[in-house]
C-alpha positions as a Markdown table, in Angstrom:
| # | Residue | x | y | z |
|---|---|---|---|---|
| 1 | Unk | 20.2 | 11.0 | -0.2 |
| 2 | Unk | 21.9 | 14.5 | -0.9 |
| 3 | Unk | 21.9 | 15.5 | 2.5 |
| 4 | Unk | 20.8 | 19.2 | 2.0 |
| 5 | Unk | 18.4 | 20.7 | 4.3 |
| 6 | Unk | 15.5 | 21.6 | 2.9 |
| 7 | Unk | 12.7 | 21.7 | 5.8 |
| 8 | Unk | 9.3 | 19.1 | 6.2 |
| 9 | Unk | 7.7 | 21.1 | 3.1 |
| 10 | Unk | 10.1 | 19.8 | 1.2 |
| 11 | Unk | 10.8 | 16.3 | 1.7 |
| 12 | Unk | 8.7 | 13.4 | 0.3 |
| 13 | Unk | 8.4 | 10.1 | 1.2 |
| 14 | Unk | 10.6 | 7.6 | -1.1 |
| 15 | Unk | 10.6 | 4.2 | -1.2 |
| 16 | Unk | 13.9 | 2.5 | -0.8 |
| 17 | Unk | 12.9 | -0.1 | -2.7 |
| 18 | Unk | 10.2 | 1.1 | -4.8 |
| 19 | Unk | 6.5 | 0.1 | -5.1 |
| 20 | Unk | 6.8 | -0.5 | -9.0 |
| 21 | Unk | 10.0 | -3.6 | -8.0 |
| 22 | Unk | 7.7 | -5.4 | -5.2 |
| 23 | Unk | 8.5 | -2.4 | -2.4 |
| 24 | Unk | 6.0 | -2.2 | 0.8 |
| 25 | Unk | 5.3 | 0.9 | 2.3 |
| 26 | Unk | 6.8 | -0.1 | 6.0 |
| 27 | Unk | 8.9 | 1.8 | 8.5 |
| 28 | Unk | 12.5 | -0.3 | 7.0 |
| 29 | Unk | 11.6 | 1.0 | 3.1 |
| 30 | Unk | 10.5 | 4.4 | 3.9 |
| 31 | Unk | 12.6 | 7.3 | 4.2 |
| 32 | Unk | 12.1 | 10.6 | 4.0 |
| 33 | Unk | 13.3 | 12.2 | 0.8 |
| 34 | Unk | 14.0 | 15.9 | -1.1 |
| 35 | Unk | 11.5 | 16.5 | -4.0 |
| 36 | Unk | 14.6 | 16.9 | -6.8 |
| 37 | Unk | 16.8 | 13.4 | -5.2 |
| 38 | Unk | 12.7 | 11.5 | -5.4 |
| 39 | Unk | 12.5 | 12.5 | -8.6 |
| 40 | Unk | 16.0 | 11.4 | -10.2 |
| 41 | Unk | 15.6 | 7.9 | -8.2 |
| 42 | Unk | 12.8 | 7.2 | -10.5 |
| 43 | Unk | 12.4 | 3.1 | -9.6 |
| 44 | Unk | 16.0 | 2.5 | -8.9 |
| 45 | Unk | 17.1 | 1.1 | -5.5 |
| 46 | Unk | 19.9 | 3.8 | -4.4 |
| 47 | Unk | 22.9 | 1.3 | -5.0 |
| 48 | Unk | 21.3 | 1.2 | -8.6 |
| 49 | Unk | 21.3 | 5.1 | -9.0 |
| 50 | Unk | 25.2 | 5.4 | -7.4 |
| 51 | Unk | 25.9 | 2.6 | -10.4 |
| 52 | Unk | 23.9 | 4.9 | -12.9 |
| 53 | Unk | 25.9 | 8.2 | -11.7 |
| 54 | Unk | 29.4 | 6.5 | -11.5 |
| 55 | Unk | 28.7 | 4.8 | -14.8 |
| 56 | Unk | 26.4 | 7.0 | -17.0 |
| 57 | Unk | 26.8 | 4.6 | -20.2 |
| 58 | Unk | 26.3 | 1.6 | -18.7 |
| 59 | Unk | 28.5 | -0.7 | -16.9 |
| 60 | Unk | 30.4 | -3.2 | -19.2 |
| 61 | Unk | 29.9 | -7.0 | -18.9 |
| 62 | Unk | 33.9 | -7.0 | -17.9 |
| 63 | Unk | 36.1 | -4.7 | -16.0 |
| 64 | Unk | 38.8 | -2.6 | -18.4 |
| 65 | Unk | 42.8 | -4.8 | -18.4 |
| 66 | Unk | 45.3 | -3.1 | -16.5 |
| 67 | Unk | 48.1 | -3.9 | -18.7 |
| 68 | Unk | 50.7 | -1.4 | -16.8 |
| 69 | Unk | 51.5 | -4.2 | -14.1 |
């Protein structure tokens, strides 16, 4: 997920959906993963944990009123 290089040692094997929300362990939902990105996934899907970094308190039930047009 972050990209860094970290050698075999280091990676772990995530699942893209995880185990805990219905995810099977086949070739499609595993990828190989750095021990610190496994650990911040938790039981997200990945589009879940981009929505939790670009919106750390939560994204609101409606988007903000541009009022400048």
């Amino acid at each position: 997920y972050c990209g860094r290089q970290v050698g075999a040692a280091n990676l772990t094997l995530d699942h893209v959906i995880p185990v805990a929300r219905g995810g099977k362990s086949t070739r499609g939902n595993c990828v190989p993963c750095c021990k610190d990105c496994n650990s911040k996934k938790k039981a997200y899907t990945p589009a879940e944990q981009i929505l939790s970094q670009l919106f750390p308190n939560g994204v609101e039930s409606e988007p903000p009123v541009d009022n400048a047009r």
